[in-house]
C-alpha positions in Angstrom: 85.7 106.7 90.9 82.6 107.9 88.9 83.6 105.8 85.7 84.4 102.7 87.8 80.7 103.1 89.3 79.3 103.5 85.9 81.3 100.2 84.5 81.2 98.2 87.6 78.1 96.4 86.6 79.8 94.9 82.9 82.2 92.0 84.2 78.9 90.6 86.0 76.8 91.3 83.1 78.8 89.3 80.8 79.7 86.7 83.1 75.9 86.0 83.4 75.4 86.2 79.7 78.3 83.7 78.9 76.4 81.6 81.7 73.1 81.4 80.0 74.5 80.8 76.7 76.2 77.7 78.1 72.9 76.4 79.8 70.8 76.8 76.7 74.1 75.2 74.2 74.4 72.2 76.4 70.6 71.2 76.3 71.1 71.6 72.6 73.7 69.9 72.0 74.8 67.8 75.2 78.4 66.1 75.1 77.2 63.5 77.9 74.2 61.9 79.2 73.1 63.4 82.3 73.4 60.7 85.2 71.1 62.6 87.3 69.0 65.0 85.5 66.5 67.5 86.8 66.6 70.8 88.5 67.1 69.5 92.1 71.0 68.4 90.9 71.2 72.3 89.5 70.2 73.3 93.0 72.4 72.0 95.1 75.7 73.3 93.0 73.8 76.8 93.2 73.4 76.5 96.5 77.0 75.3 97.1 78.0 78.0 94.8 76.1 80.6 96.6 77.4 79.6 100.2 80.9 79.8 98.6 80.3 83.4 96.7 79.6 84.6 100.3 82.6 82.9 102.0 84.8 85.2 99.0 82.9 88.4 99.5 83.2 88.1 103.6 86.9 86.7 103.3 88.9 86.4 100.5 87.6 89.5 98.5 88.8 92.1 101.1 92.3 90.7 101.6 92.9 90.4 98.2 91.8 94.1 97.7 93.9 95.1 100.3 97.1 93.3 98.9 96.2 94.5 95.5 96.4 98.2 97.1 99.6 97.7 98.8 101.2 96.1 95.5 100.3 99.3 93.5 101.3 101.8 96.8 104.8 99.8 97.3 105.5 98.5 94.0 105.3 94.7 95.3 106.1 91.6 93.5 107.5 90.8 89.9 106.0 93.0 87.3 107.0 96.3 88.8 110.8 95.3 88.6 109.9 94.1 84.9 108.5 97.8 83.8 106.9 96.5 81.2 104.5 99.2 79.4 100.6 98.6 80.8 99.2 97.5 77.5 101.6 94.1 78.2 102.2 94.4 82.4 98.1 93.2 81.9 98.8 90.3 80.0 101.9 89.0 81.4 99.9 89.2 84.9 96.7 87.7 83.5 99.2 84.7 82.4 101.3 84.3 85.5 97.9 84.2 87.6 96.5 81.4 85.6 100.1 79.7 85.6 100.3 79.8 89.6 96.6 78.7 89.8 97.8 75.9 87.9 99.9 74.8 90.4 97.4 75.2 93.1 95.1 72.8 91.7 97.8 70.2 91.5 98.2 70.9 95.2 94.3 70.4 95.5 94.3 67.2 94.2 97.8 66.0 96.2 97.9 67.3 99.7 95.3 65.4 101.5 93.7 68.3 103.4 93.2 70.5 100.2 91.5 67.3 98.5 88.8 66.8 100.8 87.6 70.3 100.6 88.1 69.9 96.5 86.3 66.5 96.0 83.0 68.2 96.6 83.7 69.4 93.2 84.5 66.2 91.8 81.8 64.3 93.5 78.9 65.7 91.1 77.8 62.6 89.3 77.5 65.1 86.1 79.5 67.8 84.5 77.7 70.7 82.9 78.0 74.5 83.8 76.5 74.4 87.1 79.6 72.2 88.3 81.7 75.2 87.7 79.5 76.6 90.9 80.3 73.6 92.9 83.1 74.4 94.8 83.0 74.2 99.0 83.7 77.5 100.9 86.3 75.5 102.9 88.5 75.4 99.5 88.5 78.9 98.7 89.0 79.9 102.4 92.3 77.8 102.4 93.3 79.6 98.9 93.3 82.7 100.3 96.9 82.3 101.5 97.8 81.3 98.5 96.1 84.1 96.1 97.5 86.9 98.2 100.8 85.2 98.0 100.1 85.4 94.0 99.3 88.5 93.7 101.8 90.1 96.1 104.5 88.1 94.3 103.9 89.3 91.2 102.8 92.3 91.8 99.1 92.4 89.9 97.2 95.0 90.2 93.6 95.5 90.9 92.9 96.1 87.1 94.8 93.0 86.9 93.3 90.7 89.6 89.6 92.1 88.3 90.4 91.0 84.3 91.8 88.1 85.2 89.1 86.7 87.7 86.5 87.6 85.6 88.5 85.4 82.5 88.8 82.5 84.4 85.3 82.2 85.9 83.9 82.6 81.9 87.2 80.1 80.9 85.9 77.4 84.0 81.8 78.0 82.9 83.1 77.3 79.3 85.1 74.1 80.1 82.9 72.5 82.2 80.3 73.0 80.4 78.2 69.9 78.4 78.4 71.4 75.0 79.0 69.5 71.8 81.7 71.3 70.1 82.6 70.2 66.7 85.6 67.4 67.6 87.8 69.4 64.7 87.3 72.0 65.9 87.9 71.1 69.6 90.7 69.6 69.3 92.6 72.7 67.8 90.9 75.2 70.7 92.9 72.6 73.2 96.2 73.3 72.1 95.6 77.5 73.4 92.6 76.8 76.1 90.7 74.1 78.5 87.9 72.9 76.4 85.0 70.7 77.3 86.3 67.4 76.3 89.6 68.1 78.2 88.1 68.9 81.1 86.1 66.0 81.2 89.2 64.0 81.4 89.6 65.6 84.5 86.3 64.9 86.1 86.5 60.9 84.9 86.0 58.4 87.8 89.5 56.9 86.7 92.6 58.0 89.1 95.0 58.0 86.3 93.0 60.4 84.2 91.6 62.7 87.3 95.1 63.1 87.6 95.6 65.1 84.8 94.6 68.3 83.1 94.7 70.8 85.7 95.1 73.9 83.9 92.5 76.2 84.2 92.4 78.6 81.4 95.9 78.2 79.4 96.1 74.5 78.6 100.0 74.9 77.8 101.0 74.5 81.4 99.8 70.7 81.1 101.7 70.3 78.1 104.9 71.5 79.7 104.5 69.5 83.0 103.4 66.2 81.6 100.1 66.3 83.3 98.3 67.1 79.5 95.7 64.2 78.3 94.4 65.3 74.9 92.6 62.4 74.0 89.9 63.7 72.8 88.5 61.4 70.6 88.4 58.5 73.1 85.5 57.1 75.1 83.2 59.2 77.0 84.4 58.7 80.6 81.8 58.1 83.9 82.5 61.5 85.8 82.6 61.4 89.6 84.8 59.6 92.3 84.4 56.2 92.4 83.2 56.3 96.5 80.5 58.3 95.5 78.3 56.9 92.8 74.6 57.1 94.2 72.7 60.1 94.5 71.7 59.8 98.1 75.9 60.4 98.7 76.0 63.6 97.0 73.1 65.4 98.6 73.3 69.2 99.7 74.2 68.3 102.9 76.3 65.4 102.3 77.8 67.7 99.8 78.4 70.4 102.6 79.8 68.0 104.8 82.1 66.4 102.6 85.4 67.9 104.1 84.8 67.1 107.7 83.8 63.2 107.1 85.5 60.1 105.7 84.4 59.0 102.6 83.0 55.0 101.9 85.7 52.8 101.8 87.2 53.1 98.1 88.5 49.6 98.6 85.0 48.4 99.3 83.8 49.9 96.5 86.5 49.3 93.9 85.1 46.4 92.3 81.5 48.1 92.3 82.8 51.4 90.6 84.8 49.3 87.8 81.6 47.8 86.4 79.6 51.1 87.0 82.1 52.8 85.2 82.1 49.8 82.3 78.5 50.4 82.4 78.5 53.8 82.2 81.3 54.3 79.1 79.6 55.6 76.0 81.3 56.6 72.8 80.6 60.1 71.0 77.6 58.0 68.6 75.7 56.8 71.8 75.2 60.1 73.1 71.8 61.3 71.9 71.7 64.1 69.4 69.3 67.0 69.4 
């Protein structure tokens, strides 16, 4: 108990470190133009972010614990059937949570409850590290069925559950992130994790190319569903959804309120969003160097 008192403080620590590298890379070397620069835009996904880090610790922190607990006490779940040697029970866990949370994000983007709560995410106007804060509270409250269902399952532990939540918050910073990465050099980091570029496919205003890339931290699980787009060399896409293109629709409270309202009609819009997005579409050369 001492030692874990003592050490308690390092995931956090690095987490933040990993954080402030990425803000001061992506103002260095910036992938995108920023659609709605400034500090207010930064804000908001704090806030957001903040609102939603309290949700976890009230809610979704304690159950977990408790179902972590219970899977070491009763030998729940997959891995203690397996009994594999600890030095590989962590990494085969660490892998089959990012696999299932793979499949929970395809689920956030196809069960219409799940996607109103998740297009508060998508509805920033930019991507860059703070987006990887903008998630509602109402989406992680309806996870919580679902993470205790993967970690009782199969059976992670709460060294387990701890290494691999603290991976996949650095992996999300890191792939949502506007950094510049060297497109070489990019494109061979894609084949074993999410990188910038990918992601960004996944934040386009485009159905078709939303609707793809939804791994997290592995990208292989795209690659074996079908759901991969790894073209990484095309045209930088407009991020956002196409029924929210001003910033007056993504405000804090709009933002907030998101899940419990209708958005504009998309059909209305559809015509509009097409030429923004034609407007919008820059190649790699446009995009102003440092």
């Amino acid at each position: 108990m001492q030692r874990r008192n003592r050490t308690h403080w390092i995931a956090p620590a690095l987490l933040g470190a990993v954080l402030l590298s990425l803000l001061c890379a992506e103002r260095e070397r910036p992938l995108r133009r920023w659609r709605e620069p400034g500090a207010r835009r930064v804000a908001r996904n704090v806030t957001v972010g903040a609102i939603t880090a309290a949700a976890v610790a009230a809610l979704e922190s304690p159950m977990t614990g408790i179902v972590a607990r219970a899977v070491e006490r009763r030998r729940w779940g997959l891995m203690p059937r397996l009994r594999l040697p600890p030095a590989i029970a962590l990494p085969v866990s660490i892998v089959l949570m990012d696999y299932t949370l793979y499949w929970w994000h395809v689920l956030l983007h196809r069960v219409p409850l799940l996607w109103r709560c998740h297009r508060a995410h998508h509805a920033d106007l930019d991507l860059d590290t703070s987006t990887a804060l903008r998630f509602h509270a109402a989406e992680f409250v309806l996870s919580i069925p679902w993470r205790v269902a993967q970690i009782a399952c199969i059976g992670v532990t709460r060294r387990a559950l701890a290494t691999w939540t603290a991976l996949t918050a650095a992996e999300v910073m890191f792939h949502h992130s506007n950094v510049r990465l060297p497109l070489a050099f990019e494109r061979t980091l894609s084949r074993w994790v999410v990188t910038p570029r990918m992601h960004g496919i996944h934040h386009s205003v485009m159905r078709d190319q939303r609707d793809s890339n939804f791994s997290s931290g592995l990208s292989v699980w795209d690659l074996l569903h079908g759901t991969g787009n790894v073209a990484l060399a095309q045209e930088v896409p407009a991020i956002g959804l196409p029924e929210y293109r001003r910033s007056a629709q993504v405000t804090l409270g709009r933002t907030l309120a998101m899940p419990f309202v209708a958005p504009e009609s998309a059909d209305l819009l559809a015509e509009a969003a097409a030429a923004d997005r034609q407007a919008e579409l820059v190649t790699e050369q446009d995009v102003q160097r440092p």
